[in-house]
Every structure is written in structure tokens, then in C-alpha cells.
N, C-alpha and C positions, 0 to 999 in steps of 0.2 A: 774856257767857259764851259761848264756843266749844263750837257744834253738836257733839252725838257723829257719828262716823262712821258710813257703811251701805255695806252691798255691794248688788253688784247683779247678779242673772243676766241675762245676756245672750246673747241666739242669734247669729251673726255667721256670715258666707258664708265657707268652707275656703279660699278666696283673698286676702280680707282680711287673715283673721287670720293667712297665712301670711306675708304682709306684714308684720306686724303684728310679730311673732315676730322676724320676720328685720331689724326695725328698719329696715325701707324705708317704714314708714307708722305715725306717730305720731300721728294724731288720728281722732278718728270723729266723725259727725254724725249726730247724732239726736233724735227727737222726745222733746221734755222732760217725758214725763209720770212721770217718778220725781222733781223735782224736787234734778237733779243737784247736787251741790258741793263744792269741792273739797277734799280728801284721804279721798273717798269711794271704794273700792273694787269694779270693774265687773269680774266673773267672766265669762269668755265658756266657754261648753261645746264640748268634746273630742267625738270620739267614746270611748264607752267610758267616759261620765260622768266623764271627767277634765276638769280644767275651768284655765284659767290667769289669772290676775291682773294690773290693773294697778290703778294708783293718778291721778286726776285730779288733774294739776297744773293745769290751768288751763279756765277756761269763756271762750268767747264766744256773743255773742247781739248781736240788733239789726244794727246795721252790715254788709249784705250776705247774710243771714239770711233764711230765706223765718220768718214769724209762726211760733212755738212749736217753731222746733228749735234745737239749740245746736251747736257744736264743742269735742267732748272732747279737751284736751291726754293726753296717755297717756304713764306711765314704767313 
């Protein structure tokens, strides 16, 4: 049976995300402690508590990996 989805608030540096936005930077690396997966939802904060969304297509882990972070695919 396929896991319900979650979001997730997340804080992110105004340069990242600006990246991020502007589709020059599709992935993020972070510490796996929400136990991320994929077609989970990760809210990053605006100023002005507006917030934007992506959706996780894809996880890696292991293979080049420092122990307990992952690489978030981002659409």
C-alpha cells in the first residue's frame, strides 16, 4: 500500500532558493531527519510567510553521501 504524502517546512538561504526558482538549481542536500520520500512535498519560507513548493521526485543516499543526508530531486 502506497505511503500518504507530507510536507515539509523548510528554511533555505535567499540565494538557494533564488536558484532554485529560477530553475538553475534542482536539487537540495540535507539531513534526513524527516524521513524524506518521494512525491512528498517540501515548503521552503518567503519572506512575509509566503512559502513555495516543490514536490520530490527523486532521493539519493549512500553512494558519495556523507552517513544520514540525502539528495532531494525538486520539480
Amino acid at each position: 500500500m502506497k505511503q500518504p504524502t507530507r510536507s515539509h517546512d523548510l528554511k533555505i538561504q535567499e540565494c538557494y532558493l533564488d536558484n532554485l526558482m529560477l530553475g538553475r538549481k534542482t536539487a537540495e542536500i540535507r539531513y534526513n531527519d524527516r524521513d524524506y520520500q518521494v512525491g512528498d512535498t517540501i515548503r521552503f519560507s518567503l519572506k512575509a510567510n509566503n512559502k513555495i513548493s516543490y514536490i520530490i521526485t527523486h532521493i539519493h543516499s549512500g553512494l558519495g553521501m556523507q552517513e544520514g543526508y540525502v539528495v532531494l530531486s525538486l520539480k
